[in-house]
PADREN-661484 format. One record per residue (C-alpha): residue in one letter; y negated, z, x. Coordinates in Angstrom, 3 decimals, padded with zeros to 6 digits. Example, Ala and Ser with C-alpha at 12.3 -4.5 7.8 and 13.67 -1.06 7.14 Angstrom:
<atoms>
  type         Y         Z         X
     a   004.500   007.800   012.300
     s   001.060   007.140   013.670
</atoms>
This chain:
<atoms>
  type         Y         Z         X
     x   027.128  -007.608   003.007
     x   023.258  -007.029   004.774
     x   024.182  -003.147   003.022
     x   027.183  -001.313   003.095
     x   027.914   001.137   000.372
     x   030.866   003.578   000.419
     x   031.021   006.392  -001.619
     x   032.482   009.434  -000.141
     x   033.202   012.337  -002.432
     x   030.085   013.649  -003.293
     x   028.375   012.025  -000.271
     x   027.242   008.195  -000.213
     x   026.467   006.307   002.751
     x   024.684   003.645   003.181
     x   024.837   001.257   006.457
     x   021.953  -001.713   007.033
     x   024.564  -004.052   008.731
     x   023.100  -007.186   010.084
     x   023.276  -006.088   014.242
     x   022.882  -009.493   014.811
     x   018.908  -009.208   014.886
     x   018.604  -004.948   015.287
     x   019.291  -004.326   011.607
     x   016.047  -005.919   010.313
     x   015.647  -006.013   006.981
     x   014.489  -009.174   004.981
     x   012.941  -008.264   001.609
     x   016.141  -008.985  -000.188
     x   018.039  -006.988   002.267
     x   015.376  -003.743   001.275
     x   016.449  -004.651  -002.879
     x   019.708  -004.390  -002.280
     x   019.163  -001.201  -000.377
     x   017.071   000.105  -003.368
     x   019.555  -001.100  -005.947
     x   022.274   000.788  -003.766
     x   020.053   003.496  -003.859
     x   019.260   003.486  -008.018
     x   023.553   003.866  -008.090
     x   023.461   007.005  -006.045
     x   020.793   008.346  -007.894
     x   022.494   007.657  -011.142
     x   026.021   008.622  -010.352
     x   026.574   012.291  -011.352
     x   029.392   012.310  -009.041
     x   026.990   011.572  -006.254
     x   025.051   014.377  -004.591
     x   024.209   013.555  -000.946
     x   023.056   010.401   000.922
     x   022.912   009.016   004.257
     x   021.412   005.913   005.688
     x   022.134   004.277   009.144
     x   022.371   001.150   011.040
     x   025.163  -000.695   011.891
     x   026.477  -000.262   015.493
     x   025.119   001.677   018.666
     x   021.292   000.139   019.697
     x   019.698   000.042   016.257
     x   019.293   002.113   013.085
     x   016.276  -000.784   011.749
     x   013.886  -002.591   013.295
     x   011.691  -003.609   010.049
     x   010.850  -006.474   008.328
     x   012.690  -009.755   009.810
     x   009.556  -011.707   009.990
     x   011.628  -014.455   009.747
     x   012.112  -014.178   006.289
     x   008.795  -013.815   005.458
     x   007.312  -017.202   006.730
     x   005.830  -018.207   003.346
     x   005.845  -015.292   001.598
     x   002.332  -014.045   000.169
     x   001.153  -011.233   002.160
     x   001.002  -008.547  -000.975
     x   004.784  -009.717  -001.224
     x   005.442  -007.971   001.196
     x   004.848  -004.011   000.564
     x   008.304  -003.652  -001.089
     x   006.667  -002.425  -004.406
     x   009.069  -001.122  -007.079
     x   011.322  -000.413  -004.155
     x   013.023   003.137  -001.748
     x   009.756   002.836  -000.329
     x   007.249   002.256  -002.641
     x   007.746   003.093  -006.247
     x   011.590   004.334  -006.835
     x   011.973   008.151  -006.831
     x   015.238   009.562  -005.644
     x   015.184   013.526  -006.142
     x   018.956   013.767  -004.479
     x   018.887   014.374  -000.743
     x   018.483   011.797   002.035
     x   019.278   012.178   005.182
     x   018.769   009.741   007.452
     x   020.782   008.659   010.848
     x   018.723   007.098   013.417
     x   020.979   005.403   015.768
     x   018.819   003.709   017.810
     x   015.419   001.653   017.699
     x   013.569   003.075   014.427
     x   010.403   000.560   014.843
     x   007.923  -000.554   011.911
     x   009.735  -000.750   008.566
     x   012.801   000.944   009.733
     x   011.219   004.330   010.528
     x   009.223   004.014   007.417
     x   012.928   004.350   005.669
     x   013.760   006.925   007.379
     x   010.601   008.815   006.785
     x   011.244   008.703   002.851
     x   014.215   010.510   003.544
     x   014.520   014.111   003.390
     x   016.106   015.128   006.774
     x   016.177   012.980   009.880
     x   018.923   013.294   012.600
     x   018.200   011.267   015.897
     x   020.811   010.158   018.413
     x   019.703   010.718   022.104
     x   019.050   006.652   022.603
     x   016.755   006.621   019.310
     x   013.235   005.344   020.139
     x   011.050   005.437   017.143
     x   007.521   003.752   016.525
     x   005.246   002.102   013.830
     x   004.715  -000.761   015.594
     x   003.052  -002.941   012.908
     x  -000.487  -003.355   014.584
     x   000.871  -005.067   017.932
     x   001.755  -007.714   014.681
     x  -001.492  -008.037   013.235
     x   000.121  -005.702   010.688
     x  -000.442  -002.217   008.944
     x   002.425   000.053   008.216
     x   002.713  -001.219   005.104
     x   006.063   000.765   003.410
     x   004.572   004.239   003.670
     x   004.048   005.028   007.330
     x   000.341   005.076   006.673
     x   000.817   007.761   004.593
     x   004.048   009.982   005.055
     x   004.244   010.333   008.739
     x   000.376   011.931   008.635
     x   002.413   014.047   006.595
     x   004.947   015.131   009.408
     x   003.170   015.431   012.280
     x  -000.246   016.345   013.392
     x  -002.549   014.304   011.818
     x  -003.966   013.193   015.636
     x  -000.707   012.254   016.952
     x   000.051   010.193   013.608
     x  -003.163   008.615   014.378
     x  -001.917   007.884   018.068
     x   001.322   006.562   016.711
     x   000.055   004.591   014.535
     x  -003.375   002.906   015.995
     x  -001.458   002.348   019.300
     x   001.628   000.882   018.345
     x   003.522   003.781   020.495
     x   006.970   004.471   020.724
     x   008.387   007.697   021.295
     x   011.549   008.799   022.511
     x   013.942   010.907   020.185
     x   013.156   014.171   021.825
     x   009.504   013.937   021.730
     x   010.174   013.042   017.987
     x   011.824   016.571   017.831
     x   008.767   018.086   019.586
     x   006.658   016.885   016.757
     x   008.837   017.952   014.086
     x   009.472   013.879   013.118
     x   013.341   014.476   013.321
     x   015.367   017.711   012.473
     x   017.724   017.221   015.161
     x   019.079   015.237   018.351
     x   022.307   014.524   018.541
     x   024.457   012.378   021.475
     x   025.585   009.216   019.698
     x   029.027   009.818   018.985
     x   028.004   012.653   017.375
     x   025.387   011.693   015.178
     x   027.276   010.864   012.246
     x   030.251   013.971   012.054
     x   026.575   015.912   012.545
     x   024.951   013.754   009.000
     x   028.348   014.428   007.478
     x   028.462   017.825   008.163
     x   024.591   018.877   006.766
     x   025.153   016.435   003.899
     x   028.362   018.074   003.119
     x   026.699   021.887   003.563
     x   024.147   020.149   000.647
     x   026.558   018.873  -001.336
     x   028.391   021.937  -001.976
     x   025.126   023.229  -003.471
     x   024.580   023.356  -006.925
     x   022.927   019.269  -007.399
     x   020.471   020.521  -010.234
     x   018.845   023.172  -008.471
     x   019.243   021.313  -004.933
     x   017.200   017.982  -006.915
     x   014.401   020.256  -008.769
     x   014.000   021.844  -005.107
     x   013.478   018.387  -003.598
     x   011.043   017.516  -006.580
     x   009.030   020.497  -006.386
     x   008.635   020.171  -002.656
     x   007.455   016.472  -003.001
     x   005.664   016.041  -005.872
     x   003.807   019.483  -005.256
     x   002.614   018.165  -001.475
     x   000.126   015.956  -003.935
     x  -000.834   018.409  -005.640
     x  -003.363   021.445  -005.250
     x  -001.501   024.728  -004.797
     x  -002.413   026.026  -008.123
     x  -000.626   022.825  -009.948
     x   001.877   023.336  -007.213
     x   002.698   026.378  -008.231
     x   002.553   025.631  -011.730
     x   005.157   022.607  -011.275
     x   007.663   025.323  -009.147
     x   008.095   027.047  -012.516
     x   008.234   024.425  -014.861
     x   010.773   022.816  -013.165
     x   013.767   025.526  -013.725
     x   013.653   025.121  -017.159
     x   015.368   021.751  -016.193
     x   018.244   023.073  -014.570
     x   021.343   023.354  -017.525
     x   022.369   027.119  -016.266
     x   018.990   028.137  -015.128
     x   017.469   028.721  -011.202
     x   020.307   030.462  -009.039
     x   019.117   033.997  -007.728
</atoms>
């Protein structure tokens, strides 16, 4: 299968497996993904998520163009998909194990946390392609970083290195490989021992509130503890 799905206690992971071509993703491959995705966010025995890529060079390399010969071009925004459109209010946290280039650091940058092995390289490369970052990147990694730098990313093509993506705040962490995943495991377990209701409004508040002004921000931090079933933890 293009996505492997195990389900791990509270914790699901989630592994883009096609090594074969750098874990690039063909538009089917990023539905299955999101269908995947819809599971975890439905199973209440689910709390915690983690994405990678399949083996030691890659965690995605975007869009196999290959499988878009043909394709109209506003096909290809993944609409109604992780990316664009479907809201997941449990915690992501994704492991980037490798090259993180155009559509596959857009994934990782609608996650919640990002943990970078040492060989990670990261980029939105789409404009070398005659492309724009088209899953997000236009919009969430302005959101990251310094706005200037996002712009340098982005207008360039450039590719940083995992520990300049820790100077800018881009990833959490940097890990050596072989310790990148006991590290995901470890933060996602630290989360899932949490209570998932106040963990999920958290997430929501943070996210949905960064549209917002701060007044309707503020107002949306107390609405949503009147969700939780025992009320907000003190």
């Amino acid at each position: 299968m293009p996505i492997e799905y195990r389900k791990e206690g509270k914790i699901a992971l989630f592994t883009i497996n096609r090594p074969e071509v750098l874990n690039a993703l063909s538009l089917e491959t990023l539905r299955e993904l999101s269908d995947d995705l819809a599971d975890f966010r439905d199973d209440p025995m689910l709390s915690v998520g983690i994405i990678t890529g399949a083996g030691d060079k890659s965690f995605c390399t975007g869009m196999d163009l290959k499988s878009t010969v043909g394709l109209p071009a506003d096909s290809l925004f993944g609409e109604g998909t992780f990316v664009r459109g479907l809201d997941v209010w449990k915690p992501l946290i994704a492991a980037i194990n490798g090259y993180a280039f155009g559509g596959g650091l857009e994934i990782a940058l609608a996650c919640d946390i990002r943990i970078a092995s040492q060989n990670a390289i990261l980029g939105l490369t789409e404009v070398s392609l005659g492309l724009i970052p088209g899953w997000g990147g236009t919009q969430r990694l302005a959101r990251l970083v310094c706005f200037g730098k996002a712009m340098e990313m982005i207008l360039m093509g450039k590719r940083i290195s995992a520990e300049e993506a820790l100077r800018l705040d881009l990833v959490s962490k940097v890990v050596p490989l072989e310790q990148l995943m006991p590290t995901a495991r470890e933060w996602s377990g630290r989360i899932a021992e949490l209570d998932p209701q106040a963990v999920q409004a958290a997430k929501e508040a943070m996210i949905r509130g960064s549209r917002m002004s701060l007044e309707y921000g503020m107002r949306l931090e107390i609405m949503l503890p009147s969700r939780l079933t025992n009320g907000p933890r003190k």
